[in-house]
N, C-alpha and C positions, 0 to 999 in steps of 0.2 A: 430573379430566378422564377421561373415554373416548370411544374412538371411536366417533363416529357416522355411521348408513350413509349421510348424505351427504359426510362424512371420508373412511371408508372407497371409496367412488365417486372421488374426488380419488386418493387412495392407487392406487389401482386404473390412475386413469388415467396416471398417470407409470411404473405397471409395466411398462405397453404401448409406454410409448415407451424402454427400457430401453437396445437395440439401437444406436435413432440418436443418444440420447444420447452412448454413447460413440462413435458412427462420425463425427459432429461435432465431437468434439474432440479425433480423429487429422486432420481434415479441417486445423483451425482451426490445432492445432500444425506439421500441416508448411507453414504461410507464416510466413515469417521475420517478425517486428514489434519487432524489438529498438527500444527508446528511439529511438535515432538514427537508424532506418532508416525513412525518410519515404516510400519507396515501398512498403515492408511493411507501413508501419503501414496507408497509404491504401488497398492492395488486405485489409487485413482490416478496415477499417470499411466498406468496401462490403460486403463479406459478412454482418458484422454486420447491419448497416442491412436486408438483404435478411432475413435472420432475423429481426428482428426487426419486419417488417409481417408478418409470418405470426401474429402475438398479436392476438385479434380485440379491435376498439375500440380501440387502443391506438395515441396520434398518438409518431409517429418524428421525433425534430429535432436535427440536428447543432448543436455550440453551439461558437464559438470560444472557446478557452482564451487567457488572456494570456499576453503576452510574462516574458520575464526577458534576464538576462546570465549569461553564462558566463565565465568567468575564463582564460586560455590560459594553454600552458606555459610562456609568454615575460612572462606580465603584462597582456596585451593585454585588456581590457574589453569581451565581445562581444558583442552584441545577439542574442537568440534565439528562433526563433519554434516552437511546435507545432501536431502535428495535433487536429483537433479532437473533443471527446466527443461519446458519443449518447446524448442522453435519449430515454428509451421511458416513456411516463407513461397512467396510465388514472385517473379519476374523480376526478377533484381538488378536486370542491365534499365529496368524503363526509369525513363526521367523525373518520374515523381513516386516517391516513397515513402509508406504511410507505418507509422506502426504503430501497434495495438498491444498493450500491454493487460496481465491480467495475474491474479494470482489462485494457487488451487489447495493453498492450506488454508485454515480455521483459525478462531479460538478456543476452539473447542477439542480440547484432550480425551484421549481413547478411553477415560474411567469417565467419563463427564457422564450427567443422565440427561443429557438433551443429545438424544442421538439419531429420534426419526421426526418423518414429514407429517405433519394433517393438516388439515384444512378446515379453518375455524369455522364458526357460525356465520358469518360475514363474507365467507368464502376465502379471504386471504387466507395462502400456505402460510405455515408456521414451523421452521425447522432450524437446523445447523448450516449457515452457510447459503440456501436458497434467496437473500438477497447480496449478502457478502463472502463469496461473488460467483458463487457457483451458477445462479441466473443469470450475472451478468458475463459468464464464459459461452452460456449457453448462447444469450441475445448475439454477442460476438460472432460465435460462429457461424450461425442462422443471417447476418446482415452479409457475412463474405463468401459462405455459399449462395446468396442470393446477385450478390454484387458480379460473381464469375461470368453470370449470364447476361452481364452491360455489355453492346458492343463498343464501346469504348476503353474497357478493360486493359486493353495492351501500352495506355497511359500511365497507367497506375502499376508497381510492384507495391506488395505488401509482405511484412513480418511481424508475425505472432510472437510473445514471450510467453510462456507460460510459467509462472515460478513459484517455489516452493516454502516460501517464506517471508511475504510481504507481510504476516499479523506480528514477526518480533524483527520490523525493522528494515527487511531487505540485507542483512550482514554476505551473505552467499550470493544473491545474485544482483547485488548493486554494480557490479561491474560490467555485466553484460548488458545492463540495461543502460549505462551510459557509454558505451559502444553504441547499441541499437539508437539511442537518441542523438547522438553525437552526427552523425550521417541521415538520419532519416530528417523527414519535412515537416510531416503535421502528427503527433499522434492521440488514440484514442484509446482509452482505459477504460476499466466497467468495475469500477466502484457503486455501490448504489446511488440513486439520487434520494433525495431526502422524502419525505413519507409525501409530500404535495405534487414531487417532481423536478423540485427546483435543483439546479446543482450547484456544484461547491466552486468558488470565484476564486480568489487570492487564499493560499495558505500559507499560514505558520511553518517557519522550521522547526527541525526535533532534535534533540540529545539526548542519549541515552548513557551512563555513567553509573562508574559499581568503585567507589571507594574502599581497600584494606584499610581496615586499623588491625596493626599488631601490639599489643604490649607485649605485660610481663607477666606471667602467672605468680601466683602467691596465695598460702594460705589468708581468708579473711579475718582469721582472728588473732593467731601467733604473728601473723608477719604481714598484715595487711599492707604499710606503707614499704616495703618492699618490693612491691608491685606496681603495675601501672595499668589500670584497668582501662580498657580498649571498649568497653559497651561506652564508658561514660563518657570517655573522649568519642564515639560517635555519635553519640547525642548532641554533644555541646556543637561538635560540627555540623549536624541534620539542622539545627538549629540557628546557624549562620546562615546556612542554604537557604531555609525558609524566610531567614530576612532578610535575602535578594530582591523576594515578593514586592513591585509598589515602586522598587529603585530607577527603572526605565519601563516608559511606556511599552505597554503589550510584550515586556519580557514575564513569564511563568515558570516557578521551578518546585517540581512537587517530590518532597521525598516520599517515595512509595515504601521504602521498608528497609528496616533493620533486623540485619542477621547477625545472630554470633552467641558469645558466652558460654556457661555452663551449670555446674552445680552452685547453689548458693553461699558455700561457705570456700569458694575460689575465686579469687580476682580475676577477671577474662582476661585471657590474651590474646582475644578474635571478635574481630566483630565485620561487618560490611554495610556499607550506606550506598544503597540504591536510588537514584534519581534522575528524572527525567524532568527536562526544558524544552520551554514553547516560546521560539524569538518572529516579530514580524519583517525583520527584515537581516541585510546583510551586518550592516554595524551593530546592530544588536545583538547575533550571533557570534562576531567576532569580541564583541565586551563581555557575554556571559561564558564563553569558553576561555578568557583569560581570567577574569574574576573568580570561576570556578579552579582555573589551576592551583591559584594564589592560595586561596583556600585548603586547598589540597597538598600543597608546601607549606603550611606550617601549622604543627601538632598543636591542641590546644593545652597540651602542657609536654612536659619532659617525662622519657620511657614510651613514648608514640613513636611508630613509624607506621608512614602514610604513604598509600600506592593507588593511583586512580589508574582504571582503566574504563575504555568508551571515550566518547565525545561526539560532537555533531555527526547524527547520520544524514539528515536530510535538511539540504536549502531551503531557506522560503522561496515562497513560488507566488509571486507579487503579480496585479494585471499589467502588466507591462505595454506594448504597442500591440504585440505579437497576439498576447493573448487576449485582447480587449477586439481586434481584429476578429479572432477564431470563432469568439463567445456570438461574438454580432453575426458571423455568419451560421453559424448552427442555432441560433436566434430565427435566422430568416429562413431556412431549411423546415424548421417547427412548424413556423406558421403554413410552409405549404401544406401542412400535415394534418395544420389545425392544432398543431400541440402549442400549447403554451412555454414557453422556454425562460425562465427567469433562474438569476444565480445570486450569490452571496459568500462573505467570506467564511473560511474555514479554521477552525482552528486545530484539527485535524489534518495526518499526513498519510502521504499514500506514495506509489510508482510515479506519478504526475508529478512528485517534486523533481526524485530524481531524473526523470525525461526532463521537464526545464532547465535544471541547471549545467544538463550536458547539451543544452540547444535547442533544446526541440519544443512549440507551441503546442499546448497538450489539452485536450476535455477530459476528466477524469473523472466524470460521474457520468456515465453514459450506461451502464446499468439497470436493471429494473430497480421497479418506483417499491419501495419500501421502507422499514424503521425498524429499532429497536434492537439494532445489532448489537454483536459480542455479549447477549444477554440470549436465557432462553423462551425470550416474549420474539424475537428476531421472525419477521415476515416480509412476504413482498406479495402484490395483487398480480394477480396470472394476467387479467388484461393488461397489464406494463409490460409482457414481454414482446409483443406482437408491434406494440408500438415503439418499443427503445427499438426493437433491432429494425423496423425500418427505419430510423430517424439517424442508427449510423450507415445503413442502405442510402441513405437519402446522400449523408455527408459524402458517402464514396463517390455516387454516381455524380454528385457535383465540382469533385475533387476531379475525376477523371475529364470532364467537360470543361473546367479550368475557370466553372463561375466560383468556385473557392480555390485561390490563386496559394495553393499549397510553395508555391518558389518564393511569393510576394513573403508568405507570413514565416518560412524561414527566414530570408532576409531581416525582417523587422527584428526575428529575436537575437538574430547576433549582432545587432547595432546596439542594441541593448545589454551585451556581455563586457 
């Protein structure tokens, strides 16, 4: 591959917009969109939505995400609804189709005190969301208003996901996103890349899991063994879970918290064991999600009743042909760039699992260069935005020219299924 001066012209044109690049995603970071915060999210998909008619040809359409439940600290089964995604889609009869996934929630809750942007002594921004992913919405957008103006364009149709709940899981929009992967060829995601630039190679699958325990209330001192206390049967359980730990390679199972009980001189009759698992492959997923049921069938004594809810959200997302294909050619993209391109595995999960495992050959740290995410140390360097969004510039203009054989590396990954 080299650049050609219609490339070169694309290149060009994202260097112009360098500026608002990043002045839009100190804009985008100081509105709050944490998961939960349903007025944050909605005043930043209208901003979105208004961005994104600024893409010529390009039809804008909000898509409802489905429901789920959530599990309370008391055991309580709750009905839950989300904000909705934006798809932004251009040419959908052309023969190669790319898609770009992204997400426009946080970790960060509307009481949180990490709520605005600065710019440290070093220069790197320091904010909410400015490297995950709200810079990498930005670089997104800035590489396919740039890419519009390839004459080669009418090769390529493209579709944007934009969605509301990638930090707890993807529950609401996992489905449209394996629709969009399902049919699409190559796609690209903007998760950050790692504080060097490196991106993220093979990942881990995830589960997420919310165990009831219900006993038996009972006075603690007239009538203790009357009861059947539900804290201590969640312990004795969190405790079996934890020594899954060690049993198969690269499986991980972290109980994050137990909820329940009450006053001290009452036996509980509630509790909840939350936890989450990290498998490296398929058999390993499918042994920790039966191990964990087994567990989950039977009380670790009599007066328990036991109810899990959750289990595997996301596939592992192994280098397969497909994706060892993709990395080597956005490898050699870099280099026309002069970027350096090196990757490694993950044990973190994102949208790029679920685009694998619905088909689709995926980069999912293509984002600006940053660290220290889900924390409020979280930064990205301004000059990474100029350079990530041409380097998915670069991926386009070579995806449309057909020296990244977007057919070839579909093909590869469904031999693989």
């Amino acid at each position: 591959m080299r650049i050609e001066p219609q490339d070169q012209a694309v290149l060009d044109h994202v260097a112009a917009q360098g500026d608002a690049i990043v002045a839009r995603t100190i804009d985008w970071a100081n509105i709050n969109s944490g998961s939960r915060n349903a007025a944050g999210l909605a005043r930043m998909l209208d901003v979105l939505e208004v961005q994104a008619r600024r893409l010529p040809d390009a039809a804008v359409e909000r898509l409802a995400t489905q429901g789920s439940t959530t599990v309370a600290d008391n055991g309580a089964v709750i009905p839950e609804s989300y904000a909705d995604a934006l798809k932004i889609s251009t040419r959908p009869e052309a023969p190669i189709q790319v898609v770009l996934t992204g997400h426009y929630d946080t970790v960060f809750p509307a009481d949180s005190a990490f709520q605005t942007v600065v710019t440290r002594a070093d220069g790197a921004l320091n904010g909410p969301g400015v490297a995950d992913m709200k810079g990498g919405i930005s670089v997104m957008l800035a590489a396919l208003e740039a890419f519009e103006t390839h004459p080669d364009k009418a090769r390529v149709g493209w579709t944007v996901l934009l969605s509301p709940d990638e930090e707890i899981g993807s529950p609401a929009s996992a489905p449209l996103l394996a629709e969009l992967g399902a049919r699409g060829h190559v796609g690209l995601t903007y998760e950050p890349a790692l504080s060097d630039g490196t991106l993220a190679g093979e990942r881990k699958g995830s589960g997420n899991f919310h165990l009831i325990v219900t006993g038996k209330a009972a006075h603690a001192g007239r009538a203790f063994h009357e009861g059947a206390n539900a804290v201590a049967g969640a312990a004795m359980i969190a405790a079996r879970l934890h020594g899954l730990n060690g049993q198969r390679e690269g499986v991980t199972v972290n109980v994050a918290k137990i909820a329940g009980g009450g006053p001290l001189n009452v036996v509980a009759d509630n509790a909840v064991v939350r936890f989450n698992v990290r498998v490296p492959d398929a058999q390993a997923s499918a042994w920790i999600d039966e191990t964990v049921r087994a567990i989950a069938a039977e009380p670790p004594f009599p007066g328990l009743t036991l109810d899990l809810h959750g289990g595997m959200t996301r596939a592992p997302k192994p280098m397969d042909a497909s994706q060892t294909a993709l990395f080597h050619a956005v490898r050699d993209a870099g280099e026309l760039l002069g970027q350096t391109i090196a990757w490694k595995p993950s044990g973190g999960v994102c949208e790029g699992n679920n685009l694998h495992a619905a088909g689709l050959p995926n980069v999912d740290t293509l984002g600006v260069v940053g660290g220290e995410i889900h924390s409020d140390q979280e930064f990205a360097w301004p000059a990474s935005f100029v350079e990530r969004a041409q380097l998915s510039a670069l991926i386009l203009c070579k995806i449309a020219s057909g020296e990244i054989d977007a057919l070839k590396l579909k093909q590869l990954r469904l031999e693989t299924m």
